[in-house]
C-alpha positions as protocol buffer text, in pm:
chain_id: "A"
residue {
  index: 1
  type: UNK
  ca { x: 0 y: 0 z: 0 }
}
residue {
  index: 2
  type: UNK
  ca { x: 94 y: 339 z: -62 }
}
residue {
  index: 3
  type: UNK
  ca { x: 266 y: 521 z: 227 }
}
residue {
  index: 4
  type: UNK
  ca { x: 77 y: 871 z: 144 }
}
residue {
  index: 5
  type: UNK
  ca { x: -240 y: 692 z: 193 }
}
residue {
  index: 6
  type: UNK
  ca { x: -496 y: 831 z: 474 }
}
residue {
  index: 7
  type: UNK
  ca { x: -758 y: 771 z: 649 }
}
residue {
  index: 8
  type: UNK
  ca { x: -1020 y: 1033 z: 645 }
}
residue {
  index: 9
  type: UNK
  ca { x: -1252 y: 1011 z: 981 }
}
residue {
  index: 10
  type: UNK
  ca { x: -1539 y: 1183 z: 932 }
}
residue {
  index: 11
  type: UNK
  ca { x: -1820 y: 1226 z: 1244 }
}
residue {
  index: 12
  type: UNK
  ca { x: -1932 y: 1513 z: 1473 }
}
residue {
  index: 13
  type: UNK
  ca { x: -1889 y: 1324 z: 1819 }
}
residue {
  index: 14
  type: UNK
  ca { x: -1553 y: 1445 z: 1886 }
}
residue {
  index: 15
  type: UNK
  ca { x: -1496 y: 1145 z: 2100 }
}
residue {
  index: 16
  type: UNK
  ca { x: -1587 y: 918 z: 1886 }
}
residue {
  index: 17
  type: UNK
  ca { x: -1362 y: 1100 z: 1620 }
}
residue {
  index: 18
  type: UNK
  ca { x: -1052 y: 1147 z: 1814 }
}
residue {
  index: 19
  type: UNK
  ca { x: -1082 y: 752 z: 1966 }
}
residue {
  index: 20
  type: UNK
  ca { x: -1096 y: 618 z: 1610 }
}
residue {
  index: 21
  type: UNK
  ca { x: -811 y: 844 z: 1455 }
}
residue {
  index: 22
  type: UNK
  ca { x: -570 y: 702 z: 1806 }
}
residue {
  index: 23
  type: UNK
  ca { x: -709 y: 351 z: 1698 }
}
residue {
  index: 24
  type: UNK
  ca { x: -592 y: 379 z: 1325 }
}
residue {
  index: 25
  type: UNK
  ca { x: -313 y: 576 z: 1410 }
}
residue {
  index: 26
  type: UNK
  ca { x: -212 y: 267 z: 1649 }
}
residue {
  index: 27
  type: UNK
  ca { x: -110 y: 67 z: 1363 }
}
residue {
  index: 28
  type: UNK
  ca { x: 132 y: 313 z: 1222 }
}
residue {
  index: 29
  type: UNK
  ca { x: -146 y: 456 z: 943 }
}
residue {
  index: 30
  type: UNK
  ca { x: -213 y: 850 z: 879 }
}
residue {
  index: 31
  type: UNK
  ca { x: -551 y: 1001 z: 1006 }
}
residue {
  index: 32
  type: UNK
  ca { x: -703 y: 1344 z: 886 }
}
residue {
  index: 33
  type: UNK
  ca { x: -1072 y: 1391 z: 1083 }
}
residue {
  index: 34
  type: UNK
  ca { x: -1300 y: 1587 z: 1022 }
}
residue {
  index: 35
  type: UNK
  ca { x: -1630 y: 1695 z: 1203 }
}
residue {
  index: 36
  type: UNK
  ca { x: -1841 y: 1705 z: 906 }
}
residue {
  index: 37
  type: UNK
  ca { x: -1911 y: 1554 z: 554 }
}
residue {
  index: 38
  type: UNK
  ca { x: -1878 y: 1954 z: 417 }
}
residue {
  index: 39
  type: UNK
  ca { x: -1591 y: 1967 z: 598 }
}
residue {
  index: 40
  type: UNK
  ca { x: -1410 y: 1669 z: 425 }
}
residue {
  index: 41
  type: UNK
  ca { x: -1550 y: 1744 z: 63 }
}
residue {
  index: 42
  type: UNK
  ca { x: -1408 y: 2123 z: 107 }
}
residue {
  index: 43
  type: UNK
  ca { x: -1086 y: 1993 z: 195 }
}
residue {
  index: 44
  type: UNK
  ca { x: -1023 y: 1700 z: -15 }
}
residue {
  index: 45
  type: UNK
  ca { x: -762 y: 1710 z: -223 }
}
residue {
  index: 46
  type: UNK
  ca { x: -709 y: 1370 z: -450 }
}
residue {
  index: 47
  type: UNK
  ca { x: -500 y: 1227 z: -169 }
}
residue {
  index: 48
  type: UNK
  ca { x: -526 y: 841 z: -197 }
}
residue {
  index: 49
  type: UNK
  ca { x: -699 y: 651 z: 111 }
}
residue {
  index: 50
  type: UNK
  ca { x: -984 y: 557 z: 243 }
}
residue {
  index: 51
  type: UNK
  ca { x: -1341 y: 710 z: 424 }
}
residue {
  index: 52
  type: UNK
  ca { x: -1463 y: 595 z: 763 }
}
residue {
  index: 53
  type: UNK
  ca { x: -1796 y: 775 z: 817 }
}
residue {
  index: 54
  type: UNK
  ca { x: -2069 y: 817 z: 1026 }
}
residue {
  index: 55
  type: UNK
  ca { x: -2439 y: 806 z: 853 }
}
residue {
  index: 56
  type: UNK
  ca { x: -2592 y: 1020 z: 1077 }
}
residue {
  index: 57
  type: UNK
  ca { x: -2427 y: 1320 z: 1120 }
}
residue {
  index: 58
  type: UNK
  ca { x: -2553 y: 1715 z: 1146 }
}
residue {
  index: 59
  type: UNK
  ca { x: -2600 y: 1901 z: 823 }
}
residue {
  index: 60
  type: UNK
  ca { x: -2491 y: 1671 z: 519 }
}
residue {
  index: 61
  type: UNK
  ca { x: -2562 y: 1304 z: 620 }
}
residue {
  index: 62
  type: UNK
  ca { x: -2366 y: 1002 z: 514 }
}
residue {
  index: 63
  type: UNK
  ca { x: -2553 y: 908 z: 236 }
}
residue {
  index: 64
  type: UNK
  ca { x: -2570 y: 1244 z: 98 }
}
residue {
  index: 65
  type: UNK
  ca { x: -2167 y: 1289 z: 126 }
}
residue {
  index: 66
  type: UNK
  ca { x: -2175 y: 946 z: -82 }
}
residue {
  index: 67
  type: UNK
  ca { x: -2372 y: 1099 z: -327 }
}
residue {
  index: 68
  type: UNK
  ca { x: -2172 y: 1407 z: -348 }
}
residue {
  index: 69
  type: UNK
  ca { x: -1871 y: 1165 z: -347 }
}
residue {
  index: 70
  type: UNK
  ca { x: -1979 y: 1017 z: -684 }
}
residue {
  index: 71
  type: UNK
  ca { x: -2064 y: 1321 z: -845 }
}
residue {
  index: 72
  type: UNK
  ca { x: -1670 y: 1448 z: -788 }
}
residue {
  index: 73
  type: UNK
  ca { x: -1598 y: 1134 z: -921 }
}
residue {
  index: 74
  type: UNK
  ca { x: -1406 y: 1051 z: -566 }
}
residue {
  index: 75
  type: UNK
  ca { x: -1376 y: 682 z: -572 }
}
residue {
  index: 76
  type: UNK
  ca { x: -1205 y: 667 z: -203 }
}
residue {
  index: 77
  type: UNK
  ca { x: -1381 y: 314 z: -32 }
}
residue {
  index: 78
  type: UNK
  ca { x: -1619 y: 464 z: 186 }
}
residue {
  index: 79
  type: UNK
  ca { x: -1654 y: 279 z: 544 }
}
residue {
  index: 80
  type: UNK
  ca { x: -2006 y: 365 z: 716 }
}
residue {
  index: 81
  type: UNK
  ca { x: -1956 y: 362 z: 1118 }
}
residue {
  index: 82
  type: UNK
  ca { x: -2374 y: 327 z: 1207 }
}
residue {
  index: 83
  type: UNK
  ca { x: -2590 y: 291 z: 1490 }
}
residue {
  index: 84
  type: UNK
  ca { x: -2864 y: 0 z: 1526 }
}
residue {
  index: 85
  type: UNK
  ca { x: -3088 y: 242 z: 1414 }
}
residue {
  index: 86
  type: UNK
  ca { x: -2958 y: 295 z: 1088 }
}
residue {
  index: 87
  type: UNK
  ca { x: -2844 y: -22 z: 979 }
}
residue {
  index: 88
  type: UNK
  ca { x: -3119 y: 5 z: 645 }
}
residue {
  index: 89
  type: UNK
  ca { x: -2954 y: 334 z: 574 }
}
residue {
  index: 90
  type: UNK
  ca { x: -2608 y: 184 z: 594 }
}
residue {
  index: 91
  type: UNK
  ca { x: -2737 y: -125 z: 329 }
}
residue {
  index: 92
  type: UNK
  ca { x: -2894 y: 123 z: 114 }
}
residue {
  index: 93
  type: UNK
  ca { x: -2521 y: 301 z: 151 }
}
residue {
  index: 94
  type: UNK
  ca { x: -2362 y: -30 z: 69 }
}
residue {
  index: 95
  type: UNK
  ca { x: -2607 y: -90 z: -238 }
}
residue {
  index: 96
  type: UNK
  ca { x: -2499 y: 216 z: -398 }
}
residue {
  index: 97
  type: UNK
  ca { x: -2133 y: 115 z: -343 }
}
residue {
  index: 98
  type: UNK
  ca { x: -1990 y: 218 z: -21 }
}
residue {
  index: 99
  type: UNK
  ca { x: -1680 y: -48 z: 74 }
}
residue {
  index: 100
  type: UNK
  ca { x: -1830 y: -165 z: 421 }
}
residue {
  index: 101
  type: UNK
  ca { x: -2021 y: -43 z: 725 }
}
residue {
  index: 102
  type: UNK
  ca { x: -1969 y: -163 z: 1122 }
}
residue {
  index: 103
  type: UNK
  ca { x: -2229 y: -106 z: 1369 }
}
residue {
  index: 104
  type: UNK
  ca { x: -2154 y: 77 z: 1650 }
}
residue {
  index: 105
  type: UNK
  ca { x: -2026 y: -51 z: 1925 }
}
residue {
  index: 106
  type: UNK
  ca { x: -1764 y: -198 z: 1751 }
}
residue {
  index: 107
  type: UNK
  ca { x: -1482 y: -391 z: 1756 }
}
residue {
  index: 108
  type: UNK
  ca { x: -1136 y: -230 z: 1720 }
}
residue {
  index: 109
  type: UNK
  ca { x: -971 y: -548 z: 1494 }
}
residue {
  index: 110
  type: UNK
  ca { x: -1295 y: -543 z: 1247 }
}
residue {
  index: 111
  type: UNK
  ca { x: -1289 y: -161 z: 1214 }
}
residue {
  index: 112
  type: UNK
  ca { x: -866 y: -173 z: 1163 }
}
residue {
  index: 113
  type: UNK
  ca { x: -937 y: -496 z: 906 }
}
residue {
  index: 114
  type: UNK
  ca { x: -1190 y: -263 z: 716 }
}
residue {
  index: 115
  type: UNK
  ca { x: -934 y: 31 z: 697 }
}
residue {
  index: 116
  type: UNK
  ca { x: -655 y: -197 z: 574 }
}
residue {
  index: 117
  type: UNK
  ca { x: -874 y: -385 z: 314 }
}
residue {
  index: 118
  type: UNK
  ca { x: -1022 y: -15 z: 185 }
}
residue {
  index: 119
  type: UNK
  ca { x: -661 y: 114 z: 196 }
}
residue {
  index: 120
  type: UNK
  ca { x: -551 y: -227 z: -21 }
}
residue {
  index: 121
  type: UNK
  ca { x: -871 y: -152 z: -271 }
}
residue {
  index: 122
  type: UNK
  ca { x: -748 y: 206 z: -298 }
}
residue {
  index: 123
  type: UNK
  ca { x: -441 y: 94 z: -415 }
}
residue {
  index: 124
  type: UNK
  ca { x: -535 y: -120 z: -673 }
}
residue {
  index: 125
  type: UNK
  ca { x: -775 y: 124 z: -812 }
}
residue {
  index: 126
  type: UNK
  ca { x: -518 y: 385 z: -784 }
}
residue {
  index: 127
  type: UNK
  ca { x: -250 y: 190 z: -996 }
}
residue {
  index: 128
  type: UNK
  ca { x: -510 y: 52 z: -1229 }
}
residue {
  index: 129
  type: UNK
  ca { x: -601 y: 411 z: -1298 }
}
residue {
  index: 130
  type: UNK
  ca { x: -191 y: 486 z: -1357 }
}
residue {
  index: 131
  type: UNK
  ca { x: -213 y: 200 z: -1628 }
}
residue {
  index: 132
  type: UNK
  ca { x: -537 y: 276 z: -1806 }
}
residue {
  index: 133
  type: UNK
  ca { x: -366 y: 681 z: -1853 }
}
residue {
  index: 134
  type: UNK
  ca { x: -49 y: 535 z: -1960 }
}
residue {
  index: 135
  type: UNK
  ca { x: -201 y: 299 z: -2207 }
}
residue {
  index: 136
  type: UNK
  ca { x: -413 y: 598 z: -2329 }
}
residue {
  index: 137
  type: UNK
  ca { x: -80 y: 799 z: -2351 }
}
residue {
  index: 138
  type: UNK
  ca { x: 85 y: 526 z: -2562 }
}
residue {
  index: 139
  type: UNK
  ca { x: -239 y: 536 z: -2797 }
}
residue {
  index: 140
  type: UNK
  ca { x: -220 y: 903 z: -2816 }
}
residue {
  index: 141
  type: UNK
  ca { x: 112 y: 890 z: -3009 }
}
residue {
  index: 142
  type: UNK
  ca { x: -57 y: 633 z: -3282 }
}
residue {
  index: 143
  type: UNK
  ca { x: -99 y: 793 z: -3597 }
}
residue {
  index: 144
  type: UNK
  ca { x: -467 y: 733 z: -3756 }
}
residue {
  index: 145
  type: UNK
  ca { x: -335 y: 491 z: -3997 }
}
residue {
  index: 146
  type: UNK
  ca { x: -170 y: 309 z: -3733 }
}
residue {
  index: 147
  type: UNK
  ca { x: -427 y: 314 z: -3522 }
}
residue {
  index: 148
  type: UNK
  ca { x: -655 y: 202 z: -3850 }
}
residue {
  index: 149
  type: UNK
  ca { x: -394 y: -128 z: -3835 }
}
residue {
  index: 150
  type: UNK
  ca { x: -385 y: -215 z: -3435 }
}
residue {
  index: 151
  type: UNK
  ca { x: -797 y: -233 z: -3495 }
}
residue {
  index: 152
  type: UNK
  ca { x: -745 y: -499 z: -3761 }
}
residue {
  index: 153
  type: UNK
  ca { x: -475 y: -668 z: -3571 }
}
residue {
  index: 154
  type: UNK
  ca { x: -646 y: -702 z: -3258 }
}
residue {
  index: 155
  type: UNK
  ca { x: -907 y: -847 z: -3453 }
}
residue {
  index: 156
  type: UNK
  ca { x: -668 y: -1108 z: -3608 }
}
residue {
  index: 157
  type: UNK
  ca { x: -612 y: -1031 z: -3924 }
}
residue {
  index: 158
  type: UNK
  ca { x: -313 y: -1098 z: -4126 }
}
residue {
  index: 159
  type: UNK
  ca { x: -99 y: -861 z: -4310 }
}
residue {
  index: 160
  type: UNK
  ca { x: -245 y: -964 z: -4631 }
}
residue {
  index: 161
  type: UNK
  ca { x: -606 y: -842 z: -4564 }
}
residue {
  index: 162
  type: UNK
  ca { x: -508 y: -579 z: -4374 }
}
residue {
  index: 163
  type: UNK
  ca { x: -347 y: -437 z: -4717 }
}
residue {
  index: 164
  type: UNK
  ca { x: -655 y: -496 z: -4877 }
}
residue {
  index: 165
  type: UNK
  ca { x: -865 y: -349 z: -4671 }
}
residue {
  index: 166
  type: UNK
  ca { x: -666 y: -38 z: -4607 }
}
residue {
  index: 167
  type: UNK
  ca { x: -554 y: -33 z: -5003 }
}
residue {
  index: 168
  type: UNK
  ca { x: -240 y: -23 z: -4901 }
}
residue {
  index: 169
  type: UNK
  ca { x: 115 y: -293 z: -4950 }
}
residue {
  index: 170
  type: UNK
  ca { x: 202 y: -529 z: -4778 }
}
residue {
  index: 171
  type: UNK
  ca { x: 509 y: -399 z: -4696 }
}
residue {
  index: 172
  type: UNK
  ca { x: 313 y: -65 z: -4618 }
}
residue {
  index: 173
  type: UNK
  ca { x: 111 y: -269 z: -4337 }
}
residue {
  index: 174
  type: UNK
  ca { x: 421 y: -395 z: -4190 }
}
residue {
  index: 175
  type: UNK
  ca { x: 625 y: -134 z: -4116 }
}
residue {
  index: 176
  type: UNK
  ca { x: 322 y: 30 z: -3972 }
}
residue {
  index: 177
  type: UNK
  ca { x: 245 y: -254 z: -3785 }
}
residue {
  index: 178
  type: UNK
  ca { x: 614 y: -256 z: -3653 }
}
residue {
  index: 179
  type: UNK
  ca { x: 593 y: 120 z: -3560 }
}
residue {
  index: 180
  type: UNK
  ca { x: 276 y: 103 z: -3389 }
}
residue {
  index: 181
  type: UNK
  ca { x: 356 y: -220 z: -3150 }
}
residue {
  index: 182
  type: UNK
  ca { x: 644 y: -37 z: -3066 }
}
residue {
  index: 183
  type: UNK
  ca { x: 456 y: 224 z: -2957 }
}
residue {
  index: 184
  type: UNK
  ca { x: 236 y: 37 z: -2779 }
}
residue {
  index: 185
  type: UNK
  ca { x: 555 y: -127 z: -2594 }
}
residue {
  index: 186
  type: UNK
  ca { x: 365 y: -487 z: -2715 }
}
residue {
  index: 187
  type: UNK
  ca { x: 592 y: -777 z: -2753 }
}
residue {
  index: 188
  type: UNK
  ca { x: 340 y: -975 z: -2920 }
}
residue {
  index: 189
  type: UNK
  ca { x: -13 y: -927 z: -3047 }
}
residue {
  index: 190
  type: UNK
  ca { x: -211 y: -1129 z: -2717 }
}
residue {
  index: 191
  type: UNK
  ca { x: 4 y: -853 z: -2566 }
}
residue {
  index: 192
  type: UNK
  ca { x: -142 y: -622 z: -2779 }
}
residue {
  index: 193
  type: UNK
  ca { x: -487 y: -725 z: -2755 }
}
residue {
  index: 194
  type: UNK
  ca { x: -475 y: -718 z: -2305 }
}
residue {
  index: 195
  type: UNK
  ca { x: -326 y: -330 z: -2335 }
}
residue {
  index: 196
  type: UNK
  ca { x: -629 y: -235 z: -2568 }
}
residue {
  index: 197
  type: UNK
  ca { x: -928 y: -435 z: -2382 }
}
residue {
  index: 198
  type: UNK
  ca { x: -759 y: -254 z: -2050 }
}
residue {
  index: 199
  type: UNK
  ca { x: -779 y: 90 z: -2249 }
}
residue {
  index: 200
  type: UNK
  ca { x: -1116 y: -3 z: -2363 }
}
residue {
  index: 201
  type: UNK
  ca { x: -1148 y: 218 z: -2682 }
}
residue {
  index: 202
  type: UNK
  ca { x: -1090 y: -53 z: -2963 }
}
């Protein structure tokens, strides 16, 4: 996991707020809290991590922060801390794709396993993310005819018809072929075909 990862703690019992942020701070992890969901989305700045938040909370509730979330297009795993009372809030949360939510009282091991498995799915999102903008990067450099021949070659097509199809020579289709895996930094064409279907534009 990424060591500029935090944990954002978001609820307006301060003791509640300041106990969890000692708990995750216990196991060496970096804790920002806040005392609202306004609070958090004004100060958010594309730091990589993960949410624990209460649903119930003064002013903008939990569900309406996850809403807000989405619209920012902040994909942070969201971790719902919720009283008995609001466990079909905190399903409803979890429907609409919030990472996991513990009823209160809880225990300290469950709430750190959440954290570290929302800090782990961070990660992976986060370097998924890196790949998918290099990859679109390394298509950005394609010319349109070469782009015209990783279409047909993803699709399996030989030199031959690719010619034909593009009026073109052979020899014409293979040294844009050459340029254009070499661009793509493909070694082969099942290479080839995983880099575009993670891209997905062809």
């Amino acid at each position: 996991m990424s060591n500029d990862a935090i944990v954002f703690v978001v609820d307006d019992d301060e003791a509640v707020r300041q106990s969890t942020a000692w708990l995750i701070e216990s196991i060496g992890l970096k804790v920002i809290t806040f005392i609202s969901a306004d609070e958090f989305l004004e100060n958010y700045n594309n730091e990589s991590g993960c949410v624990v938040m209460d649903v119930r909370m003064p002013g903008m509730s939990g569900l309406e922060a996850q809403e807000e979330m989405k619209s920012r297009k902040i994909s942070l795993p969201l971790i719902f801390i919720t009283g008995h009372g609001d466990v079909p809030m905190a399903v409803r949360a979890l429907k609409r794709g919030a990472f996991d939510f513990i009823e209160k009282p809880f225990n300290d091991q469950i709430l750190l396993d959440s954290v570290q498995r929302g800090l782990k799915h961070s990660d992976e999102v986060m370097k998924s993310l890196i790949k998918h903008q290099s990859i679109d990067k390394r298509i950005a450099t394609l010319t349109p005819r070469e782009k015209e021949v990783m279409m047909r070659v993803t699709q399996g097509k030989p030199n031959k018809v690719i010619a034909h199809e593009l009026n073109v020579s052979i020899k014409t289709v293979e040294v844009h072929r050459a340029r254009m895996m070499e661009k793509m930094e493909a070694h082969s064409v099942a290479e080839l075909v995983k880099t575009t279907l993670i891209s997905g534009q062809f």
